[in-house]
N, C-alpha and C positions, 0 to 999 in steps of 0.2 A: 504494500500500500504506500503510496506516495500521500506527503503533505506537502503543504503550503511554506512558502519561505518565512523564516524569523521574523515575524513584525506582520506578517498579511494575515486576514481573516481567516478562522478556522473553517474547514470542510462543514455545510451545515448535513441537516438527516438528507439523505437520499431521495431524491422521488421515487414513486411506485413504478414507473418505467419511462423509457426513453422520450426524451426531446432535442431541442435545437434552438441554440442561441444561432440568432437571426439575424446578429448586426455585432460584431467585433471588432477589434484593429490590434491586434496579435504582435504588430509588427513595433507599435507606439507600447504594448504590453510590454514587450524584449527589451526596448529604448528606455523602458521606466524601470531598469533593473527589475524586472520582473522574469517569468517563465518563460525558457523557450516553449518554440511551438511544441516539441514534444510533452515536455512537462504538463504545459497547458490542456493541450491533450488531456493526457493522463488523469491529472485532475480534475476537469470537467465528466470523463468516465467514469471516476468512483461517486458520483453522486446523478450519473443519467445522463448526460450532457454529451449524446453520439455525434453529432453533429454539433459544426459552427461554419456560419458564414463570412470570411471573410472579405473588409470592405474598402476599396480602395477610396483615398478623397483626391490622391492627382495622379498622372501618369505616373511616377517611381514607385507611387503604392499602388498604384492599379498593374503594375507589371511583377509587382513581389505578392500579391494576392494570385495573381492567373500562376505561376511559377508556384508560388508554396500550396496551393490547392492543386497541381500536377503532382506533387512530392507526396502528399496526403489524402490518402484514402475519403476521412473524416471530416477533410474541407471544403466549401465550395466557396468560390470566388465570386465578387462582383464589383466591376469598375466603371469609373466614372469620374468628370472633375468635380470637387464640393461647388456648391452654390458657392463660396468664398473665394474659390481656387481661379472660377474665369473670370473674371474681374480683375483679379491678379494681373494673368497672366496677358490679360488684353492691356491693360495698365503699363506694363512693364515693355513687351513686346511687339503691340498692336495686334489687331484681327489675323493676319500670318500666322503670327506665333499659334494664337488660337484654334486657326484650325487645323494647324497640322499636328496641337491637341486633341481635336476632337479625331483625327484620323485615325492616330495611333488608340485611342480608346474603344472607337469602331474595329480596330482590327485584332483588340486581345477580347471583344464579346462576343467575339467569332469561334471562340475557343471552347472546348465542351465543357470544362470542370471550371468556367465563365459562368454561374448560373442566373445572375442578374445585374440588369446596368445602375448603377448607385455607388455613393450616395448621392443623388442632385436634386433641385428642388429650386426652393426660396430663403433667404436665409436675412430679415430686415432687421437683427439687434446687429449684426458686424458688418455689414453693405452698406454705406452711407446712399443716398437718394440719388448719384452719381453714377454707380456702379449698377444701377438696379436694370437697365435696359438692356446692358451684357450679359447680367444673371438668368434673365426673362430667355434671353436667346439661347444661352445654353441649356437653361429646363429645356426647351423645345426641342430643342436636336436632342439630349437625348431620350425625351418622350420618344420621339421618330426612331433614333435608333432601337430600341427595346421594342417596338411594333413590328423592326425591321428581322430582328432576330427572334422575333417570338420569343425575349426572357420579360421575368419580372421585372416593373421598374421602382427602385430603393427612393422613396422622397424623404430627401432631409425639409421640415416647413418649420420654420421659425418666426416666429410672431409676423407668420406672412398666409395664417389658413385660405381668406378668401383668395388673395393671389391664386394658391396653388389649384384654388377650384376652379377658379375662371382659366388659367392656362392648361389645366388638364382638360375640363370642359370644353376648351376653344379646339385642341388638339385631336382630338378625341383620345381617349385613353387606351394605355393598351390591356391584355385579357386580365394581366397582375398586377395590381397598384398594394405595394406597400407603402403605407403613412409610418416610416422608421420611428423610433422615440415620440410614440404621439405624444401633443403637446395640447389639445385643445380640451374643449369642456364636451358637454353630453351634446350639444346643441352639432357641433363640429364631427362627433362619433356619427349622428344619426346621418347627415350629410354624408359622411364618410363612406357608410353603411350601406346610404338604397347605391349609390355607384357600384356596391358588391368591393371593394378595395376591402384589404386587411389592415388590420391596425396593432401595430407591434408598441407592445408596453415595456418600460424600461425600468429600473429601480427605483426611477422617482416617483412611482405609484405608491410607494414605501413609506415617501415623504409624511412629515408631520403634516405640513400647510398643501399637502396636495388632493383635499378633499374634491375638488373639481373634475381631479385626470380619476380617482374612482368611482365617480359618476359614470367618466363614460365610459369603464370597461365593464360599467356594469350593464350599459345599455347596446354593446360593441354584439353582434348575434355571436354565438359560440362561434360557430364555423368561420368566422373571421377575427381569429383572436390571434396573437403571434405574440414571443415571451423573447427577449434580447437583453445585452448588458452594454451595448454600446460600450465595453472598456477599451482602455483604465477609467474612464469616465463612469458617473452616474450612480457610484456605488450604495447600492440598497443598505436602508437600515438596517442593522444596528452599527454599520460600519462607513459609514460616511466619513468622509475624509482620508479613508484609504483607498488603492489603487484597487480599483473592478477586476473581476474576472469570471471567465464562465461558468466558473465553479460556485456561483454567486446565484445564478438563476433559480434556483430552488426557492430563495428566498419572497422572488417576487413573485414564481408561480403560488404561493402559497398565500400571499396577499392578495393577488386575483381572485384567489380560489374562496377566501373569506368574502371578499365583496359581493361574489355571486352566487356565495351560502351553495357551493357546490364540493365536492370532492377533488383532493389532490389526483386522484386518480383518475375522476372523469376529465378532469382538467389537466392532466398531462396527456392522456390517450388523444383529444381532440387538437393539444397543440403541438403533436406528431403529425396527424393527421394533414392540420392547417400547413404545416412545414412542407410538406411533400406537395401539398397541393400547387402553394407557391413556388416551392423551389427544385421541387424533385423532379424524378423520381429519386428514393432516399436510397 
């Protein structure tokens, strides 16, 4: 049995059977003195955590996601520039640079063990009102590409929900919309929902002041539930302020599982279920 390193949160109980953190970054894990990917692995197995998604936010991490999910069985990839990242990158290098970013992105989601295009979206607490035209154009493209390749598409939305409905709406969507780290209240889940989109809950559901985000998982239909750790980020009670990991996700299924006065178990078997639906086959 492997543990945790000196100083990181302890292993919690087990779920009753397997699931799939949905949205990781493995890579900023290793960079945080953290677990390698093996380890991590490892760890997330002793407590059910078969699967992990990992998720590129610019080309160098979308090329060590497509690459370490070729290397692992247990991983699957998904790339794409963050909402932050084109803006950047237009900023620095103009439209060129950009889109022989968006090229090479297109051509690692071409890849099989690629299984969705993300994270991108909206992103209005770190975009100044500047950048927001470049960010608008990059959701787009790669809405298109994810319709182009028939994967999932990963939305990061950041106190940008109606944006994201109106450019998804304008675009039309493709068959998989994940809402990553949902962020919005019960009004934003229901929206979410009749679109048929998944809605992937993160630690902060755990949160003391986050009476709101369990609103709407409690209104979110079973069959579109999704359970992630977005780490080193996000870290569920009782461990805030330490660095996340997917060994962590037990914690937040189990807070799901109270909001919806259901079973760890029915609530793990469905967000197996939801995982493959989205991302698999497992």
């Amino acid at each position: 049995m492997i543990s945790p390193q000196p100083g990181r949160p302890a292993l919690p109980e087990p779920l009753p059977g397997p699931t799939v953190d949905t949205h990781c970054h493995l890579d900023m894990c290793a960079a945080d003195d953290g677990p390698t990917v093996s380890d991590a692995l490892a760890l997330a197995n002793e407590v059910g955590i078969t699967k992990i998604v990992q998720v590129g936010c610019d080309v160098p991490g979308s090329r060590w996601a497509a690459a370490t999910a070729a290397e692992y069985a247990d991983i699957w990839a998904a790339v794409a520039l963050h909402p932050n990242e084109a803006p950047r990158i237009h900023q620095e290098g103009g439209l060129i640079l950009l889109e022989a970013a968006w090229r090479e992105i297109s051509e690692l989601a071409e890849q099989p063990q690629v299984r969705a295009i993300g994270e991108t979206g909206m992103d209005f607490y770190r975009t100044p009102s500047a950048g927001r035209a470049i960010q608008e154009e990059s959701f787009r493209h790669h809405i298109q590409l994810a319709k182009r390749v028939n994967k999932a598409l990963v939305v990061h939305d950041r106190e940008s929900h109606d944006d994201v409905l109106r450019v998804l709406d304008d675009e039309g969507h493709p068959d998989v919309v994940v809402l990553h780290c949902f962020s919005g209240d019960a009004k934003f889940a229901a929206a979410a929902s009749e679109r048929g989109w998944f809605c992937s809950f993160s630690g902060v559901v755990t949160f003391k002041n986050a009476q709101d985000l369990r609103e709407a998982a409690a209104v979110v239909p079973l069959e579109q539930l999704l359970v992630e750790t977005d780490a080193p980020f996000l870290t569920p009670t009782p461990y805030r302020g330490k660095p996340n990991a997917s060994y962590l996700v037990p914690l937040t299924v189990r807070q799901i599982a109270d909001v919806r006065d259901i079973s760890d178990q029915e609530l793990t078997r469905e967000l197996y279920l939801n995982s493959e639906r989205a991302f698999g086959p497992l």
